[in-house]
C-alpha positions in Angstrom: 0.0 0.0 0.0 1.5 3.5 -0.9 0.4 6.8 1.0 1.3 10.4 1.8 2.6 11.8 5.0 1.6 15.1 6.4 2.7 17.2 9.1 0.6 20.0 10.8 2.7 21.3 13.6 6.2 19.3 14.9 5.7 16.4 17.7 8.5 16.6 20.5 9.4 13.2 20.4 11.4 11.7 17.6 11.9 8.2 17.6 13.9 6.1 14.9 11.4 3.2 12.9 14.4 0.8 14.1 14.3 2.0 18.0 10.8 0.8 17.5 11.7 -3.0 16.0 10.5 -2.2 12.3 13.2 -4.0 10.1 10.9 -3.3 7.1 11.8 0.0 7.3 15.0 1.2 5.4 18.2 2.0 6.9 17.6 -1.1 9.8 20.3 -3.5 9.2 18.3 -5.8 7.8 21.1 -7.3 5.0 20.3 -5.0 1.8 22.3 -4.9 -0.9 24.7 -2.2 -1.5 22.7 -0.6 -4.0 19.2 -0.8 -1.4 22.0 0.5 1.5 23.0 3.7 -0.6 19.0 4.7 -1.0 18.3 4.4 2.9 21.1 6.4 4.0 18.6 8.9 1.8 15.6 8.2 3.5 14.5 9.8 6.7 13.2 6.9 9.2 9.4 7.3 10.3 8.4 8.8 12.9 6.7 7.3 15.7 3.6 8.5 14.5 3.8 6.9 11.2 4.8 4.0 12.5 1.5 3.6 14.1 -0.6 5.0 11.2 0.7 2.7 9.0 -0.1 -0.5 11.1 -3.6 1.0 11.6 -4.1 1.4 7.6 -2.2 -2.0 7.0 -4.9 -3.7 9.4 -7.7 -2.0 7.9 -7.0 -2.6 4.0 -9.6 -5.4 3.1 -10.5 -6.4 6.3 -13.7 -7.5 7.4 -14.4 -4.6 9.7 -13.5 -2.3 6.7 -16.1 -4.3 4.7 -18.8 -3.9 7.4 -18.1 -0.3 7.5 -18.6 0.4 3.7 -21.9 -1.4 4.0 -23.6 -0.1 6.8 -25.4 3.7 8.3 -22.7 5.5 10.3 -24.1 9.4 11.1 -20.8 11.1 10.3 -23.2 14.7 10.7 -25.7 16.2 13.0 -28.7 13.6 13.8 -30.5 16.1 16.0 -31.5 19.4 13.8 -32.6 22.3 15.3 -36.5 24.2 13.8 -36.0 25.6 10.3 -34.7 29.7 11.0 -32.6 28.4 14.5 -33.5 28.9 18.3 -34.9 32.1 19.2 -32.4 33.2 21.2 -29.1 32.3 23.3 -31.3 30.9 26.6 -33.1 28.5 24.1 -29.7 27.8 22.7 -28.3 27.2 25.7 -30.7 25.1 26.9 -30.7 22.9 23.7 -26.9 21.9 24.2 -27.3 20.9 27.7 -30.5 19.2 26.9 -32.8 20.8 29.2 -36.1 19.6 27.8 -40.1 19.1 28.9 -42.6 16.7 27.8 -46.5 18.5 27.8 -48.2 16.3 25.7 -48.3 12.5 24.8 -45.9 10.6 22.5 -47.2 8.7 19.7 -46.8 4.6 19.5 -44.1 2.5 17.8 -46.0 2.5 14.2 -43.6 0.4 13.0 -40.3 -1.8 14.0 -38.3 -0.8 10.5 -37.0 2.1 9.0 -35.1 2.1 5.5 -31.6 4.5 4.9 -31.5 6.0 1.3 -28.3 7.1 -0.3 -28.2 9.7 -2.8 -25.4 8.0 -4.1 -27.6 4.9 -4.6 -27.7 1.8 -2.5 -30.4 2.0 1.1 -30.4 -0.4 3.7 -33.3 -1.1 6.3 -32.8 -1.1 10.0 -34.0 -0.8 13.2 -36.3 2.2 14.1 -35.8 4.3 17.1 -39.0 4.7 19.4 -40.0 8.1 19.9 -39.6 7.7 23.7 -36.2 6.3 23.5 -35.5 9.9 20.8 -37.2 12.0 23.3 -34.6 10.9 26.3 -31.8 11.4 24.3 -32.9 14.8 23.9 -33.5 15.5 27.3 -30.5 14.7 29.4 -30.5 17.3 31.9 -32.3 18.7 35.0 -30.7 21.9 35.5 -32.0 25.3 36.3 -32.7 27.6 33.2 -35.0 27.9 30.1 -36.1 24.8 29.0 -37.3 23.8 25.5 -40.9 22.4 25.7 -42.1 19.4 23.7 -45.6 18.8 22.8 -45.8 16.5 20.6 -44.1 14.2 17.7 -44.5 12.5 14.4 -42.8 10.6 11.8 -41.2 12.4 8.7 -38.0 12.4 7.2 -34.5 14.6 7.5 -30.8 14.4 5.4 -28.0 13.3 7.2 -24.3 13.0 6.5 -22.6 9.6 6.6 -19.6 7.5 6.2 -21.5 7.0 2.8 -22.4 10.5 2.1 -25.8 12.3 1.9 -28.7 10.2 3.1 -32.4 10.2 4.1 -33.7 8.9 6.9 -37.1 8.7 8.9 -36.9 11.3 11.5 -39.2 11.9 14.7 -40.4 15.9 14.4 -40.7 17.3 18.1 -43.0 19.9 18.2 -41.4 22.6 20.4 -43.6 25.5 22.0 -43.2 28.7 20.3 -42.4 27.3 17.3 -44.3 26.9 13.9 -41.2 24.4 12.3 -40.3 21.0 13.9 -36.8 19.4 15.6 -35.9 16.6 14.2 -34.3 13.5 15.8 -32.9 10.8 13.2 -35.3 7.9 13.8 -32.8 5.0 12.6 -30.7 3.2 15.3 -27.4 3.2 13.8 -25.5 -0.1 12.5 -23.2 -1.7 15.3 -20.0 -0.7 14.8 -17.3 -3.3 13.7 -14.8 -4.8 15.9 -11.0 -3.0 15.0 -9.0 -5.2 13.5 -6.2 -3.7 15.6 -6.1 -3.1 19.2 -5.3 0.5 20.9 -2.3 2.2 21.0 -0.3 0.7 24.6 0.1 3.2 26.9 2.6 6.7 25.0 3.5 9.5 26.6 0.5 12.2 25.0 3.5 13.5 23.0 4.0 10.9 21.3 0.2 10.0 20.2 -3.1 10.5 21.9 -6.9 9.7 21.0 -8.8 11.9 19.2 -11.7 14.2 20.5 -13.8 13.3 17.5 -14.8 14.4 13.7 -16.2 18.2 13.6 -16.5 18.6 9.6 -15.9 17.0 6.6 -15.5 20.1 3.7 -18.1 19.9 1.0 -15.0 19.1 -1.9 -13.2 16.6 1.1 -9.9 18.3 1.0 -10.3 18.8 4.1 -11.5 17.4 7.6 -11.5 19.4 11.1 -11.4 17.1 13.8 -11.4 18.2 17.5 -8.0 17.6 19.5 -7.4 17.3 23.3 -4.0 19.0 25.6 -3.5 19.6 28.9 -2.5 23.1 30.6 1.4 22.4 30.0 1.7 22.2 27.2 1.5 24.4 23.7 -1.2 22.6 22.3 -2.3 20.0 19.9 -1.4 18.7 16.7 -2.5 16.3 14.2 -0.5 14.3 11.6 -1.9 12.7 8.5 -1.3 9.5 6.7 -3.2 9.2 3.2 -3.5 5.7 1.6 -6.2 4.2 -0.9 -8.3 3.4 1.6 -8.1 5.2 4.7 -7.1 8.5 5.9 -5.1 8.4 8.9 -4.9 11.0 11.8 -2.3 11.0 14.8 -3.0 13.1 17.5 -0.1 14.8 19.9 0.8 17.0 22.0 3.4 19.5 21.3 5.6 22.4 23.9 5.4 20.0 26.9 6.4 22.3 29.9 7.6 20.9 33.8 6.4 22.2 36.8 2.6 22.5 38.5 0.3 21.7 35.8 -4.1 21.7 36.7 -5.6 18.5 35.3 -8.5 20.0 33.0 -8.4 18.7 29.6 -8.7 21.1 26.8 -9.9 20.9 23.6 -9.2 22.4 20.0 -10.4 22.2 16.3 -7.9 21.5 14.1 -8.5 21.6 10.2 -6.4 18.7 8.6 -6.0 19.5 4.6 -5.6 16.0 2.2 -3.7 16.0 -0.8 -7.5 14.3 -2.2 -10.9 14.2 -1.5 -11.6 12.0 1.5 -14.5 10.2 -1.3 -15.6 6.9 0.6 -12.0 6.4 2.7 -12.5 5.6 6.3 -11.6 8.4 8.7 -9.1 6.7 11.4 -7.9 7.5 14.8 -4.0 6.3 14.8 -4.3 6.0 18.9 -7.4 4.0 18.9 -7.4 2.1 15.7 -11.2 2.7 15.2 -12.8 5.2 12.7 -13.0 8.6 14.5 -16.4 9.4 15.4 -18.6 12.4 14.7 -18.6 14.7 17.6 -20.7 17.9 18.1 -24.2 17.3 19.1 -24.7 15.3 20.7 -21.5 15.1 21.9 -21.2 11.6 21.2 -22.4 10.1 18.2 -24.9 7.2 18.2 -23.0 5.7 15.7 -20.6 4.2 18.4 -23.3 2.3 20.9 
């Protein structure tokens, strides 16, 4: 398999491919010929970084799991839209991202146990439905003080949502909200289970080395470019990702760079980082280098239901 590298940022740990065991990697010792000798002493080693990526891609390529992914509904966008024109204001916003949420009215029945995905690209696939109730709860996830968002009432229709296969449409539970003439819409369809890695995590690495993900923000409409959300502590100088482009997969490392000694607080802190490919993303799976597993969607909510 042939890919691309790409650097945003520098890591603070460099590590040679044959400190690491590779001896597939050139310039290791491993009884070239003098003509293979002259071309590694050319060659810069990988980083530890790419070391990783590339085992992640290598396990990927053809696997089952990569199969299973291809095939099924992954929400890769938002599955919970907000009424056509946005909230009315910042309280209503407010209480939309923490979830604060009342129920005065009643909740229809289950009319029915399936619900069918259709790509625009072509291709649908039936599955599960999500009950109303069970849509309703994930809406509502909080108790605190503040404006709340009344529901009072809910039917079936339909909404678009992005997806590891691109645009699709999907039944959808409307939520009609007091003080509003246009619906919220919860994707109805319980997303496929996600397939098993084919390659375990990362072992335990210093954070500048490689650490997990924070999750997908946005693919670009042209895929050149993805913006994913990175984690660093308060000792640091911040994040930075690292790319790995093969056929099939795009490959993103996560570090932290500017580690600093002394007293540091133990919040985690999160950034976006935009990630440009040297070509589209088109149906290659999105993976984390740290956890081996396609990088999930993350926005609202702040865990995608693609992962349960």
């Amino acid at each position: 398999m042939h890919g691309t590298t790409k650097t945003l940022g520098r890591l603070s740990v460099v590590i040679t491919a044959c400190a690491w065991g590779i001896s597939t990697v050139a310039g290791c010792g491993s009884g070239k010929s003098e003509g293979d000798d002259d071309r590694a002493r050319h060659t810069e080693p990988a980083p530890p970084w790419g070391i990783r990526a590339r085992q992640v891609a290598d396990a990927w390529d053809g696997s089952q799991a990569a199969e299973m992914w291809h095939q099924g509904f992954y929400p890769m966008g938002e599955v919970v839209q907000v009424p056509e024109g946005g909230l009315h204001d910042e309280a209503d916003q407010r209480a939309f991202e923490a979830g604060n949420f009342d129920l005065d009215g009643d909740l229809p029945d289950l009319p029915q146990k399936d619900a069918r995905v259709t790509w625009q690209s072509g291709g649908s696939l039936t599955l599960p439905l999500m009950g109303v109730r069970r849509a309703y709860k994930a809406l509502d996830r909080d108790s605190s003080p503040g404006r709340r968002l009344t529901v009072t009432g809910a039917e079936l229709g339909e909404m678009t949502v992005m997806t590891s296969r691109g645009k699709a449409t999907v039944l959808a539970w409307l939520f009609t909200l007091k003080g509003y003439d246009a619906p919220l819409k919860r994707a109805a369809v319980i997303p496929s289970k996600l397939p098993e890695s084919p390659i375990k995590p990362a072992g335990r690495t210093s954070t500048d080395v490689l650490a997990p993900l924070g999750g997908l923000v946005r693919v670009t409409a042209a895929g050149r470019s993805v913006t994913v959300a990175a984690n660093h502590g308060s000792c640091d100088d911040g994040p930075t990702v690292n790319v790995l482009e093969t056929k099939n997969s795009v490959v993103l490392s996560a570090a932290t760079v500017g580690a600093k000694d002394g007293v540091c607080t133990s919040e985690m802190r999160g950034e976006r980082l935009t990630v440009p490919l040297d070509r589209p993303t088109g149906n290659r799976i999105l993976l984390d280098a740290f956890t081996g597993r396609p990088v999930p969607y993350s926005k609202w909510p702040k865990t995608s239901p693609s992962w349960s």
